[in-house]
DSSP file (Angstrom, degrees, kcal/mol; ACC not computed):
  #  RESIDUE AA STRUCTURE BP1 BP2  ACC     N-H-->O    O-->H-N    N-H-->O    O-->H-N    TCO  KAPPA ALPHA  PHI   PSI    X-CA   Y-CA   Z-CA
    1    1 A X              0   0    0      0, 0.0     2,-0.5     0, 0.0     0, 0.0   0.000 360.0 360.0 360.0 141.7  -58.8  107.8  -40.2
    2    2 A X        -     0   0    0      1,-0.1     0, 0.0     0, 0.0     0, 0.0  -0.693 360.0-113.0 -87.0 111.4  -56.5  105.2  -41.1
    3    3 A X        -     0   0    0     -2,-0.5     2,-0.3     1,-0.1    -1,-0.1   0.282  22.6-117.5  -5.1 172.9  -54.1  103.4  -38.7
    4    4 A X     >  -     0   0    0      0, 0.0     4,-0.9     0, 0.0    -1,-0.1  -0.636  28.6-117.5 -72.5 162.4  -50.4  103.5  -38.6
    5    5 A X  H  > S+     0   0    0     -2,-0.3     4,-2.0     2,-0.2     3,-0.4   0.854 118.7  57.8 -77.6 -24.6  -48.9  100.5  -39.2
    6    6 A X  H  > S+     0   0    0      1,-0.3     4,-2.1     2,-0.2     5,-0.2   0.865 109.5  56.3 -66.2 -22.5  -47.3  100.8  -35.2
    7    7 A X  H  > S+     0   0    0      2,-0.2     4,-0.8     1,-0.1    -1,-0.3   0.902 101.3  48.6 -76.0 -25.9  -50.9  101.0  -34.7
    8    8 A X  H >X S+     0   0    0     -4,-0.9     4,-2.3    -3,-0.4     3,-0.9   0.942 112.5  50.4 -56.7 -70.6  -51.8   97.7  -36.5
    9    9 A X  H 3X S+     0   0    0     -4,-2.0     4,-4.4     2,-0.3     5,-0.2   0.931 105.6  53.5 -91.2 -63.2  -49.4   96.1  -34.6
   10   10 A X  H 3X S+     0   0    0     -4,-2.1     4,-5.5     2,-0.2    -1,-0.2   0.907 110.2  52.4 -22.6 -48.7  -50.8   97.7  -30.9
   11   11 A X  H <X S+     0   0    0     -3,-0.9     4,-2.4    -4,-0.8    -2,-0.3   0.966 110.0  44.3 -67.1 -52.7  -54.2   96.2  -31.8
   12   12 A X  H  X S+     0   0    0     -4,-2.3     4,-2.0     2,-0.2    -2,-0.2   0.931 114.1  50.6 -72.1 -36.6  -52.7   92.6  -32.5
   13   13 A X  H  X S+     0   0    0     -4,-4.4     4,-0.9    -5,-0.2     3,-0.4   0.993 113.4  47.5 -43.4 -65.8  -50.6   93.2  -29.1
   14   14 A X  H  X S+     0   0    0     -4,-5.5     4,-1.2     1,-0.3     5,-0.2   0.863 113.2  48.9 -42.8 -72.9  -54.3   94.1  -27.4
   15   15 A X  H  X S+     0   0    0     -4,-2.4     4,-1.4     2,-0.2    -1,-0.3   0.620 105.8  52.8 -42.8 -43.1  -55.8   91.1  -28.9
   16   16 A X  H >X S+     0   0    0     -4,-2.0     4,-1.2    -3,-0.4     3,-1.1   0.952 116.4  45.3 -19.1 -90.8  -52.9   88.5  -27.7
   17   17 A X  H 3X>S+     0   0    0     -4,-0.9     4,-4.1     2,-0.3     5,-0.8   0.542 110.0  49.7  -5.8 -59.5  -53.6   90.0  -24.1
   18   18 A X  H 3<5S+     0   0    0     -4,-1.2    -1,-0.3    -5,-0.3    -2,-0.2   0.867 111.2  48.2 -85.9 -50.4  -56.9   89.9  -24.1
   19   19 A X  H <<5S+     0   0    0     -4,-1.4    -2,-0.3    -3,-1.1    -1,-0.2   0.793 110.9  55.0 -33.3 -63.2  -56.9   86.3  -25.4
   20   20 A X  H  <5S-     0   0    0     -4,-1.2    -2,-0.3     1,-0.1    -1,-0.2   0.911 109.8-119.6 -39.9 -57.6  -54.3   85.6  -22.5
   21   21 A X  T  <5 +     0   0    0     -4,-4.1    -3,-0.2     1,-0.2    -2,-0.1   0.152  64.8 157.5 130.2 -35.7  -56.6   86.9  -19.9
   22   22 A X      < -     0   0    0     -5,-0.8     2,-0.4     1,-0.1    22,-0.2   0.261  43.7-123.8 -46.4 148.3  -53.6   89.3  -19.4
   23   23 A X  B     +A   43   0A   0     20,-2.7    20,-1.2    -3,-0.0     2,-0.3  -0.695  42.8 171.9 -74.8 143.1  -53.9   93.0  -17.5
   24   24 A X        +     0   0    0     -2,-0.4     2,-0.3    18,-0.2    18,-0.1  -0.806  18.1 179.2-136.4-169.9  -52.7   95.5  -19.7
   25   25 A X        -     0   0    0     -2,-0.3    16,-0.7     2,-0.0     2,-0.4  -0.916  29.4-131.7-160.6 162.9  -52.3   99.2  -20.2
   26   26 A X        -     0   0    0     -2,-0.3    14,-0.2    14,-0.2    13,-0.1  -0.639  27.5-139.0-120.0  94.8  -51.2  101.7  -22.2
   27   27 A X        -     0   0    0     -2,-0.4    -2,-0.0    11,-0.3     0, 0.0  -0.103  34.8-108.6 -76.2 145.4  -49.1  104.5  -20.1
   28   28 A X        -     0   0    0      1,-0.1     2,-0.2     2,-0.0     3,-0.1  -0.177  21.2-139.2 -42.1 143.7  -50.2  108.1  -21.5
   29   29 A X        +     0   0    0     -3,-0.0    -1,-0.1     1,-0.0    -2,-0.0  -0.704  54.9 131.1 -94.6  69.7  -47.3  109.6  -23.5
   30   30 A X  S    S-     0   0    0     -2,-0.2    -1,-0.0     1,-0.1    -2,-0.0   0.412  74.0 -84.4-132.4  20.1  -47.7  113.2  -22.2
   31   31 A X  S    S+     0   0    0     -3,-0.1     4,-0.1     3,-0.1    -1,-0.1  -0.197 108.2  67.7 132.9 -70.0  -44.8  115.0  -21.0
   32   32 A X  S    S+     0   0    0      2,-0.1     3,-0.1     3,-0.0     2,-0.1   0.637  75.3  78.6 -71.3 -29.0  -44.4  114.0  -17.6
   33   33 A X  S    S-     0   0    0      1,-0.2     2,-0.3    -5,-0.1    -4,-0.0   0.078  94.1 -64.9 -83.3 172.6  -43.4  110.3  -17.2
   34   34 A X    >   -     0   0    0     -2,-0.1     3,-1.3     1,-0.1    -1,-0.2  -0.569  56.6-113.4 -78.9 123.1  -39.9  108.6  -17.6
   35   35 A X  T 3  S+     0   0    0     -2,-0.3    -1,-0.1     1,-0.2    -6,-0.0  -0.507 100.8  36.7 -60.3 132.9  -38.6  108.9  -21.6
   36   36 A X  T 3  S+     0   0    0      1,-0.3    32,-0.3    30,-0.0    -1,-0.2   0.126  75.0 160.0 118.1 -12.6  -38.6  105.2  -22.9
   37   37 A X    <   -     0   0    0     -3,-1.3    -1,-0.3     1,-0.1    27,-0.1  -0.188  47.3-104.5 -55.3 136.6  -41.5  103.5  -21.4
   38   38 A X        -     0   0    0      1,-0.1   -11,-0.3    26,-0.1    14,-0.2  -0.170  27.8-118.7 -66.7 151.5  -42.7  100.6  -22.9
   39   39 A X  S    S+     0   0    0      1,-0.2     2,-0.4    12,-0.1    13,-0.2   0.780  94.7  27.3 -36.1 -49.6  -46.0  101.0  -25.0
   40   40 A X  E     - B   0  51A   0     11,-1.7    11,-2.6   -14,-0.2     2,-0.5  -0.992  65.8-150.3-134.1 146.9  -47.8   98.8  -23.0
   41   41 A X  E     + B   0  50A   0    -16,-0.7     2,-0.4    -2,-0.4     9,-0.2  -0.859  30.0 165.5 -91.0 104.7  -47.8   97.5  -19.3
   42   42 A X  E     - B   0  49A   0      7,-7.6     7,-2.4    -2,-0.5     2,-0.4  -0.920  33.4-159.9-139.5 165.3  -49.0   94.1  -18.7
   43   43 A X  E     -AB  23  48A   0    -20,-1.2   -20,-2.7    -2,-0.4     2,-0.4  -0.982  20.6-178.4-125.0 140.6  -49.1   91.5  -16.1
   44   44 A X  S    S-     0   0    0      3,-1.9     3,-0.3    -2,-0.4   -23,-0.0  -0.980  74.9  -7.3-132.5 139.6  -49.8   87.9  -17.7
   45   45 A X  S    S-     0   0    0     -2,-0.4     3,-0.1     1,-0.2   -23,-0.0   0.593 131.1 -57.2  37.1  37.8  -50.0   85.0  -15.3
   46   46 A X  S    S+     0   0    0      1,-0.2     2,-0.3     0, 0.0    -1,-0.2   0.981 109.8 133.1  18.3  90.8  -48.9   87.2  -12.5
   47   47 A X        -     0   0    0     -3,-0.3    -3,-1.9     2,-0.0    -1,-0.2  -0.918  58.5-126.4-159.5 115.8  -45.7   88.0  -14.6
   48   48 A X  E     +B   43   0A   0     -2,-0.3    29,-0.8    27,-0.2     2,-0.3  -0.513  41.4 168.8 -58.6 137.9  -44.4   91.8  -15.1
   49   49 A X  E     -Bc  42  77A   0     -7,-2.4    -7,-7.6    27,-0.2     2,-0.4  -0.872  25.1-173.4-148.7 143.2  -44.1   92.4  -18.8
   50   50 A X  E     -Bc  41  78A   0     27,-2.2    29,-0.7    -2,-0.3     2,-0.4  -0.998  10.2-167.0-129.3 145.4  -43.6   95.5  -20.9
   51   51 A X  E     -B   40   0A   0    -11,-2.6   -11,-1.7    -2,-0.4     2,-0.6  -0.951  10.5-153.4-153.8 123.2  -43.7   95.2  -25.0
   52   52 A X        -     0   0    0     27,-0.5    29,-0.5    -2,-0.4     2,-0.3  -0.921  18.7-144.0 -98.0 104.9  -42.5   98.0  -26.9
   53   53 A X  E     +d   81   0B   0     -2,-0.6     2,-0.2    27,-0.2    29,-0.1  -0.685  20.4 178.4-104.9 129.2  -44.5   98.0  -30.6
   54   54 A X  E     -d   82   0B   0     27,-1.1    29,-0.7    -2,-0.3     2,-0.4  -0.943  26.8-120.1-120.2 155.2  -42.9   99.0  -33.7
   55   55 A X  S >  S-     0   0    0     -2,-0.2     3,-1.7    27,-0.1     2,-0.4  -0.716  77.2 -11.0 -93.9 153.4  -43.9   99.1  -37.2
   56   56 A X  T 3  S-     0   0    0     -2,-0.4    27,-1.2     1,-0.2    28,-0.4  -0.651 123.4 -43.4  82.6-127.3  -42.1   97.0  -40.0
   57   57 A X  T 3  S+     0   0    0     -2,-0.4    -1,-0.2    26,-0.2    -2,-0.1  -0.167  99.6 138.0-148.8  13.8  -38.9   95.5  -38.8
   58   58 A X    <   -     0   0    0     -3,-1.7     2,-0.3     1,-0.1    -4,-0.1  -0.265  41.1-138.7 -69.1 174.7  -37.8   99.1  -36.8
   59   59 A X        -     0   0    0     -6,-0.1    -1,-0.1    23,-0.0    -4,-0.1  -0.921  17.6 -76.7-112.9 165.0  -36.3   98.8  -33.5
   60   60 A X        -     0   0    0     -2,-0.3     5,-0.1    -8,-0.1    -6,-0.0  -0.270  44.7-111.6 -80.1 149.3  -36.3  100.3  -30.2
   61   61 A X     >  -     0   0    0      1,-0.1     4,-4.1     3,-0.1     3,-0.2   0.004  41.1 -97.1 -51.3 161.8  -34.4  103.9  -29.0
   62   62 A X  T  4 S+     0   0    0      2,-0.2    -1,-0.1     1,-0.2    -2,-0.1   0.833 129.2  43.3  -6.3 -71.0  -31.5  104.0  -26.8
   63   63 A X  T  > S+     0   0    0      2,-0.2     4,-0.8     1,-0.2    -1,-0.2   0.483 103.3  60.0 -58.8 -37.9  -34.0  104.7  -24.2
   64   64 A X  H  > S+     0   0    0     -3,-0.2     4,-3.5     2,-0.2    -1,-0.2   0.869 109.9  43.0 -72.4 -62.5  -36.5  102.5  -25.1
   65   65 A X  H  X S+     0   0    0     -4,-4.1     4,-0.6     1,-0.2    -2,-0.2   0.430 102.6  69.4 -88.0  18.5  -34.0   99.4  -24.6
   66   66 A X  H  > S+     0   0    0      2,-0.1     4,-3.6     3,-0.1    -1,-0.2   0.828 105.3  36.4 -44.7 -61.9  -32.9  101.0  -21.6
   67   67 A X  H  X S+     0   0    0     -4,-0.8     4,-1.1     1,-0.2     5,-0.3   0.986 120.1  51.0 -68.6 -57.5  -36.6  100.3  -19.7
   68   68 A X  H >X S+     0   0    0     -4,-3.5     3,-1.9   -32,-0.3     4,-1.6   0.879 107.2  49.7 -58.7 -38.8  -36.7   97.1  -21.4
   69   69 A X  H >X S+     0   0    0     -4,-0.6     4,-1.4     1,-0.3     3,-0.5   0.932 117.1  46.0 -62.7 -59.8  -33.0   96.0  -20.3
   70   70 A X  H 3< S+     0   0    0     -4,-3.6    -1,-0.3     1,-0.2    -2,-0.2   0.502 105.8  53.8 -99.3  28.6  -34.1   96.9  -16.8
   71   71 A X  H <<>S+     0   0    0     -3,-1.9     5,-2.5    -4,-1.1     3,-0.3   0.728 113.9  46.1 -78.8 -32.6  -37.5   95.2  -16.6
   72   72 A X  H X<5S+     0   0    0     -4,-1.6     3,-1.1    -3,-0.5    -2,-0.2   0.792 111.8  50.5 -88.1 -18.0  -35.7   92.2  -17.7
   73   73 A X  T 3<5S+     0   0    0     -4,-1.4    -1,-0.3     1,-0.2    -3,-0.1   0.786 111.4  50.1 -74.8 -38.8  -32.7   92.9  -14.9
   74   74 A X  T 3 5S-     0   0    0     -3,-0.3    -1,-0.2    -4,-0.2    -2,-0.2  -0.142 133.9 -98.6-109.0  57.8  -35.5   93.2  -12.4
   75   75 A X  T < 5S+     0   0    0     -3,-1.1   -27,-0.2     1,-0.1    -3,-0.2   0.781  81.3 127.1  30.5  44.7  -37.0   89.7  -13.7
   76   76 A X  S   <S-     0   0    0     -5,-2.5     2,-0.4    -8,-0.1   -27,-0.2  -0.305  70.3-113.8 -79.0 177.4  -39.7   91.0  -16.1
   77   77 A X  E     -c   49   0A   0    -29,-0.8   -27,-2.2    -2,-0.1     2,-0.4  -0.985  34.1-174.9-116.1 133.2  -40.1   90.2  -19.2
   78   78 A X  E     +c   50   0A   0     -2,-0.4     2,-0.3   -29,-0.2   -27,-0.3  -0.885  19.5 174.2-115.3 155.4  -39.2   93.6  -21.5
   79   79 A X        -     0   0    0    -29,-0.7   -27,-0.5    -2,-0.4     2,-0.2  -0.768  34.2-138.7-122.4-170.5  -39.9   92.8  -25.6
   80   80 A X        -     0   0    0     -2,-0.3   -27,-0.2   -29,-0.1     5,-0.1  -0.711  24.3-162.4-156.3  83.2  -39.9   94.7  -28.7
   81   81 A X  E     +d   53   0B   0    -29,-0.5   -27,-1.1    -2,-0.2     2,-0.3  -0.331  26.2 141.2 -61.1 159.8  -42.9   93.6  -30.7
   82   82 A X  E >>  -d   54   0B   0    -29,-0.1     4,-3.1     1,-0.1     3,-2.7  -0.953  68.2 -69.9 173.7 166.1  -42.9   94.4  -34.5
   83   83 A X  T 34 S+     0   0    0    -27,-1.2     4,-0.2   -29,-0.7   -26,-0.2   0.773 122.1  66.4 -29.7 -56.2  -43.8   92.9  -37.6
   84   84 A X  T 34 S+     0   0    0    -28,-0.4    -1,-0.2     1,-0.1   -27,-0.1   0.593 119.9  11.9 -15.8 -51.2  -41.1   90.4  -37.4
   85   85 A X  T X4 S+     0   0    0     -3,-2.7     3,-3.4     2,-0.1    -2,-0.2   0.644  93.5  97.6-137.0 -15.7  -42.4   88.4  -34.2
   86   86 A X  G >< S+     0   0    0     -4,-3.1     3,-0.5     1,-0.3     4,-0.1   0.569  83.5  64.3 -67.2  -8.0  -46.3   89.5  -33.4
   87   87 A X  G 3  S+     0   0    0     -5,-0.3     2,-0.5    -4,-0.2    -1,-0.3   0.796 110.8  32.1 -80.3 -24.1  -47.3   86.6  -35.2
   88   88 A X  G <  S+     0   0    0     -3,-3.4    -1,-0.2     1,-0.1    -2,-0.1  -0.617  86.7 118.7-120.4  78.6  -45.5   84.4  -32.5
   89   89 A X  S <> S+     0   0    0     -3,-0.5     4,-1.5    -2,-0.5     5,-0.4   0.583  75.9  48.0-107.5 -22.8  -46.3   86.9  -29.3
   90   90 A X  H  > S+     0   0    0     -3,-0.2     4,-1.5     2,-0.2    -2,-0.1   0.882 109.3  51.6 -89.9 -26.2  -48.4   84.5  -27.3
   91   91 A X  H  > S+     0   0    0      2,-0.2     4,-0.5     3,-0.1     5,-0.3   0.421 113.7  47.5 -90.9 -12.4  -45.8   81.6  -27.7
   92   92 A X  H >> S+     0   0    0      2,-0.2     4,-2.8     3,-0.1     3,-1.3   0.920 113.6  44.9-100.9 -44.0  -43.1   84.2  -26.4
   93   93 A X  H 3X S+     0   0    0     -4,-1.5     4,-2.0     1,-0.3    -2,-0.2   0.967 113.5  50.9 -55.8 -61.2  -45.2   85.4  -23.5
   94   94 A X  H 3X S+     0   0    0     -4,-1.5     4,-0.6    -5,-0.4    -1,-0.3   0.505 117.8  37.0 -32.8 -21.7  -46.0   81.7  -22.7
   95   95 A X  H <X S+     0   0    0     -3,-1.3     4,-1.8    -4,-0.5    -2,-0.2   0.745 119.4  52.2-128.1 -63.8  -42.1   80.5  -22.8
   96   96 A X  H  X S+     0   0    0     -4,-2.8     4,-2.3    -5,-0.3    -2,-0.2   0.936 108.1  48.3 -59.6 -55.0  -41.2   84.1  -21.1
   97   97 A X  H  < S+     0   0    0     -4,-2.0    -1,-0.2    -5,-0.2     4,-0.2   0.943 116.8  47.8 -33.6 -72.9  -43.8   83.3  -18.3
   98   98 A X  H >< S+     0   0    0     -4,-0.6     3,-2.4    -3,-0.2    -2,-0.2   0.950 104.7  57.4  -2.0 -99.7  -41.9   79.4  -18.1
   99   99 A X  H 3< S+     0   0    0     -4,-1.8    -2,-0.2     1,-0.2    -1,-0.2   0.770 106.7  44.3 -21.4 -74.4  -38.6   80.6  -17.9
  100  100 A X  T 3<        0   0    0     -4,-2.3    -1,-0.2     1,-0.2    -2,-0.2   0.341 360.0 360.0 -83.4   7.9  -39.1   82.8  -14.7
  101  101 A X    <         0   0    0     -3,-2.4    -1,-0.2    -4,-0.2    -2,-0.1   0.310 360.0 360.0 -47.0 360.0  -41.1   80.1  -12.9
C-alpha cells in the first residue's frame, strides 16, 4: 500500500529524530485523547517539542495550532512540519533547542 504524502513527511520527521538521538512518539488517534494533539511527541536535547506533519504546503486546524500555541506558551517548541520546511527540520530543532537555553 502506498503512502500518503502526510505519511512521507512523518517518515522524514522519524528519520530527523532518530538522527538527533531525539525521543519521540506518536500519540494514538483513537477517540479518547485531547482533539489537536501534535502528531508526534518528542524530547530532543532534553527540550519538549511537538511537530504537527502536513502534506504539501496545508496547515494546521484551529485546534491543532491551539496545542502547538500552548506548548510554545509553556516553553516547548510546537511546529508544523510540511513540505515547505522538512528539508530544514534539524536546523529548526537545533536553533529552537538554542533559543530556550
Amino acid at each position: 500500500m502506498a503512502k500518503t504524502p502526510e505519511g512521507e513527511i512523518k517518515d522524514q520527521v522519524r528519520k530527523v529524530l532518530d538522527e538527533m538521538g531525539a525521543y519521540y512518539f506518536f500519540p494514538a488517534a483513537n477517540g479518547y485523547g485531547r482533539t489537536g494533539i501534535p502528531d508526534v511527541i518528542a524530547c530532543v536535547g532534553g527540550h519538549f517539542v511537538g511537530i504537527e506533519c502536513k502534506a504539501g504546503s496545508k496547515q494546521p486546524t484551529a485546534l491543532q495550532q491551539r496545542e502547538l500555541d500552548n506548548i510554545e506558551k509553556a516553553e516547548g517548541t510546537g511546529l508544523v512540519v510540511n513540505a515547505d520546511n522538512i528539508g530544514n527540520l534539524k536546523n529548526i530543532l537545533e536553533n529552537a533547542y538554542e533559543r530556550r537555553r
